[in-house]
C-alpha positions as CSV (number, residue, x, y, z in Angstrom):
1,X,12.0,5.8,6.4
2,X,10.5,9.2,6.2
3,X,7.6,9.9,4.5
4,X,6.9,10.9,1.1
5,X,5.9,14.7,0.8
6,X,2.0,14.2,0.4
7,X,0.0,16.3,-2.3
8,X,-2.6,19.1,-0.9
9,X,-6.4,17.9,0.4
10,X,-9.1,17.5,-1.8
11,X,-11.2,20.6,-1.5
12,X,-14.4,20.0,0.2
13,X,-17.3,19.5,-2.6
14,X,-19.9,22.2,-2.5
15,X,-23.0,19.6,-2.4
16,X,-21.5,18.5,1.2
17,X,-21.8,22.2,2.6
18,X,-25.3,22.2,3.2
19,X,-26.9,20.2,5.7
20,X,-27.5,16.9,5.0
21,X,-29.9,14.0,6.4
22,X,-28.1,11.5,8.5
23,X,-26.3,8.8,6.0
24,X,-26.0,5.2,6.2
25,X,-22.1,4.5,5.6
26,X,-21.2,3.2,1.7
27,X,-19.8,0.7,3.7
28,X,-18.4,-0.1,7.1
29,X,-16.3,2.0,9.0
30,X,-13.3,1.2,11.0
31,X,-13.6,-1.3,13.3
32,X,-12.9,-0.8,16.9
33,X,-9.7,-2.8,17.3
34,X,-6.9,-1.7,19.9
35,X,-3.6,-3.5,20.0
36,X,-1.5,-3.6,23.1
37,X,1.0,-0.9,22.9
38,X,-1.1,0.8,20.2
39,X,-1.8,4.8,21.3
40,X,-4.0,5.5,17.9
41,X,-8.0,5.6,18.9
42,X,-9.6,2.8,15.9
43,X,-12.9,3.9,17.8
44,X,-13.9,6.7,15.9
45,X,-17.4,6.2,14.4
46,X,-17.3,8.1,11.1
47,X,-19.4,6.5,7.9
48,X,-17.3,6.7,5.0
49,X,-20.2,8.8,3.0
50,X,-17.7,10.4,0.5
51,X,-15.3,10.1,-1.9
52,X,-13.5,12.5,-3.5
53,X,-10.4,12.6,-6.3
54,X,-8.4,15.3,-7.3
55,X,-5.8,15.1,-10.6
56,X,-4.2,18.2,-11.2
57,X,-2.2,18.0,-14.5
58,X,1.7,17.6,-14.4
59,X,2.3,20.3,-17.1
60,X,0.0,23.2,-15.2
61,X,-3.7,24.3,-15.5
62,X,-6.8,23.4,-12.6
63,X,-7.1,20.7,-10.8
64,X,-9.8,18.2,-12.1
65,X,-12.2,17.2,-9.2
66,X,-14.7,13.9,-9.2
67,X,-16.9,13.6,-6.5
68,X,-18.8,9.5,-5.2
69,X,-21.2,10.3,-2.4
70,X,-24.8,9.1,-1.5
71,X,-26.5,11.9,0.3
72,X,-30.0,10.6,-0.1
73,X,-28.8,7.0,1.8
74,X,-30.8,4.8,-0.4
75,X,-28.0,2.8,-2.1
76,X,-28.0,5.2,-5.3
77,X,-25.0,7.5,-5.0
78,X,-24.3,10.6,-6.9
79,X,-21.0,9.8,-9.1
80,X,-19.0,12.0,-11.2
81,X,-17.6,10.0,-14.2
82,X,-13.9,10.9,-14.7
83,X,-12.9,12.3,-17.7
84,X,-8.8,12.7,-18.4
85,X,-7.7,14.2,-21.3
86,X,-4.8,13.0,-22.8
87,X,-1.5,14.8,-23.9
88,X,-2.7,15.2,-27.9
89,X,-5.0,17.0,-29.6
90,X,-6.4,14.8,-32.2
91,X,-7.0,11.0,-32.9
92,X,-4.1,9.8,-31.5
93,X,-3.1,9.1,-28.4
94,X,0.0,11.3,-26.4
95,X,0.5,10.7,-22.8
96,X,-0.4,12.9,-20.0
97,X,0.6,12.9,-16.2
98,X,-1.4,13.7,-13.1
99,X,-0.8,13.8,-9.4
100,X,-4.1,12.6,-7.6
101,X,-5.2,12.8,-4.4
102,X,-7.9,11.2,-2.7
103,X,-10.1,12.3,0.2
104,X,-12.5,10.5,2.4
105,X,-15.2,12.3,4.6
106,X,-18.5,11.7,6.7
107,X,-20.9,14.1,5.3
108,X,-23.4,12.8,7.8
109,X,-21.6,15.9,10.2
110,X,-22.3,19.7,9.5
111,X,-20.0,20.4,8.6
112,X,-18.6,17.5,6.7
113,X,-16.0,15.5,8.7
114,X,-12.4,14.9,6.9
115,X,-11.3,11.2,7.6
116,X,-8.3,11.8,5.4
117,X,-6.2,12.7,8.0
118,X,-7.1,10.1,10.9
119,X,-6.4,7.4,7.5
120,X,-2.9,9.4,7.2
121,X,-1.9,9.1,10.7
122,X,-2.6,5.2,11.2
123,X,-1.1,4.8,8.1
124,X,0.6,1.0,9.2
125,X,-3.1,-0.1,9.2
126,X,-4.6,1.6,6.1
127,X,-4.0,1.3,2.4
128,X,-5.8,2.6,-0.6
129,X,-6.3,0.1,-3.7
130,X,-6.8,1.4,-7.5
131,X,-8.7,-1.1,-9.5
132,X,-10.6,-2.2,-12.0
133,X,-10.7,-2.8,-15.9
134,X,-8.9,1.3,-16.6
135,X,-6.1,0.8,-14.0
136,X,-2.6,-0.7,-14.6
137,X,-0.6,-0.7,-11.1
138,X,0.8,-2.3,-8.6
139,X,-2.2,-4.3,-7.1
140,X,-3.5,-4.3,-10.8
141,X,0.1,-6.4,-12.8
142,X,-0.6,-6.1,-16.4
143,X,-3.2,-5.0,-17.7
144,X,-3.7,-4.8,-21.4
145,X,-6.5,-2.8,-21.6
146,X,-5.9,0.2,-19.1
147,X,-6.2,3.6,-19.4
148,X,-3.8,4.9,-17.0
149,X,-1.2,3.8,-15.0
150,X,-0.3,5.0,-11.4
151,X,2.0,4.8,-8.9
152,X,1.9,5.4,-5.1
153,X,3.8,8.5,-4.1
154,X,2.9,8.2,-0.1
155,X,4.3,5.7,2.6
156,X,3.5,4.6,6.4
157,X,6.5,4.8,9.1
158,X,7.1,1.3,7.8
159,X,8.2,2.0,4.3
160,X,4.7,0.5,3.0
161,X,2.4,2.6,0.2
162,X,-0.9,4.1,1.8
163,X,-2.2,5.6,-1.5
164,X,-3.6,8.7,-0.6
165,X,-1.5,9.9,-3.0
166,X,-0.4,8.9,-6.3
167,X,1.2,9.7,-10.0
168,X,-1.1,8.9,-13.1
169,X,-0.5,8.7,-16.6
170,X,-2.3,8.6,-19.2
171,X,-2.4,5.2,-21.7
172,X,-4.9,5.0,-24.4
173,X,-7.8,6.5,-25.0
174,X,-11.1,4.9,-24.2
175,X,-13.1,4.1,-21.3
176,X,-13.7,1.6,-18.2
177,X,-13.8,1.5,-14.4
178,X,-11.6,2.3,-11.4
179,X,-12.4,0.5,-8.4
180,X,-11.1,2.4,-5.2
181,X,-11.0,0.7,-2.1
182,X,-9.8,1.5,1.4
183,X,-8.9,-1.1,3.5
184,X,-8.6,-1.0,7.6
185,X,-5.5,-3.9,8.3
186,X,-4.6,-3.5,11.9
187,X,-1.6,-5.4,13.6
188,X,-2.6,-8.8,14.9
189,X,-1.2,-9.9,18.1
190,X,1.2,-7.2,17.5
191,X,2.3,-7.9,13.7
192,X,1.6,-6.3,10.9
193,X,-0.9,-7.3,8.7
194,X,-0.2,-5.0,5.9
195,X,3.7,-6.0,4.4
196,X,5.2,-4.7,1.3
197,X,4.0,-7.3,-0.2
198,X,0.5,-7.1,0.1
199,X,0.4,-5.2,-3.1
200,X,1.8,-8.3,-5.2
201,X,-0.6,-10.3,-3.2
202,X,-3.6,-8.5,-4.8
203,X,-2.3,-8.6,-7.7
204,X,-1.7,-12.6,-7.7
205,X,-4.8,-13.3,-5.7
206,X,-7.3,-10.6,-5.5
207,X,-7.5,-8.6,-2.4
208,X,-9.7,-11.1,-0.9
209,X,-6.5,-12.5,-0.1
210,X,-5.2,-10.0,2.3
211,X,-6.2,-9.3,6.0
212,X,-8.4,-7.0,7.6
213,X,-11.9,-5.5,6.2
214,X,-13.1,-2.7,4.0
215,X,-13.8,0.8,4.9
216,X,-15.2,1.7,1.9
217,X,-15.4,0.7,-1.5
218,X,-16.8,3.2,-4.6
219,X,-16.6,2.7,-8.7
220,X,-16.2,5.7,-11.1
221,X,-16.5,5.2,-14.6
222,X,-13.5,7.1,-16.9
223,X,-12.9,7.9,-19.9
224,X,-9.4,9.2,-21.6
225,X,-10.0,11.3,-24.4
């Protein structure tokens, strides 16, 4: 199946253009797996130090960037809350769409190193889960109480979502959590370990459920007003 057409890179943060100390990963990086018949290097050694999201509005204006990174490495990271407005302008609440894109780097480098598209090209093995209590999608089923919905816009050569890109829309107004995870889920013994239907499976189970490890995992509040 080709691929979906992906949206344009998150921009590079400002705060990541100067030099930086070295960083401890927010969590760990890709393991060093190698599959027989697999040409794709799993051996890199970035730290998944950043996070960024980009929504650019459906019906025109700038793009809206929010930015998780910890550039001190002390477990406190620097975290933009995400703010959406809606499609009204009052009280009530009117829908409003988004296309987001979400970037990973290693601002350990000078300059800062773009994982995004190493994640894009082993695709088979990665995928990119929206959480928590403001999300309503796929890995999410139904949630009551979300502020936006989402869907994923971007596949691997095997028909199956990555998430690096997705369309949002607005909900409700209010505020919560999304919980953003990337997940490294190589082959084993030359199967797939990510299916269509590891999606459903977080949804039913949790994504404790599902093979592989985490890259990285990061928590932005948001709000909808």
């Amino acid at each position: 199946m080709p691929r979906s057409p992906t949206l344009a890179r998150p921009p590079v943060p400002r705060r990541l253009l100067r030099p930086l100390p070295m960083l401890l990963a927010a969590a760990i990086g890709c393991e060093d797996v190698k599959e027989e018949g697999d040409d794709h290097d799993h051996g890199h050694e970035d730290l998944f130090t950043t996070v960024v999201l980009n929504f650019t509005p459906d019906d025109g204006g700038d793009a809206l960037t929010f930015t998780w990174t910890d550039p001190e490495s002390d477990g406190s990271p620097e975290i933009d809350p995400i703010t959406l407005p809606d499609g009204g302008d009052g009280d009530a609440h009117e829908p409003r769409g988004y296309l987001l894109s979400v970037g990973f780097f290693n601002a350990a480098e000078d300059p800062p190193h773009d994982i995004t598209p190493e994640i894009e090209d082993a695709g088979v093995e990665h995928l990119v889960l929206l959480l928590g209590s403001a999300v309503q999608g796929p890995g999410t089923g139904d949630n009551p109480g979300a502020l936006f919905t989402h869907t994923y816009l971007d596949v691997d050569d095997n028909g199956v979502p990555v998430g690096l890109s997705h369309e949002v829309q607005t909900l409700a107004l209010g505020e919560g959590e999304l919980e953003l995870t990337l997940r490294h889920m190589p082959s084993e013994s030359g199967v797939a370990t990510k299916t269509d239907e590891s999606l459903g499976t977080v949804a039913a189970d949790g994504q404790g459920a599902l093979g592989g490890a985490v890259d990285v995992q990061v928590t932005f509040p948001v709000s909808v007003d």
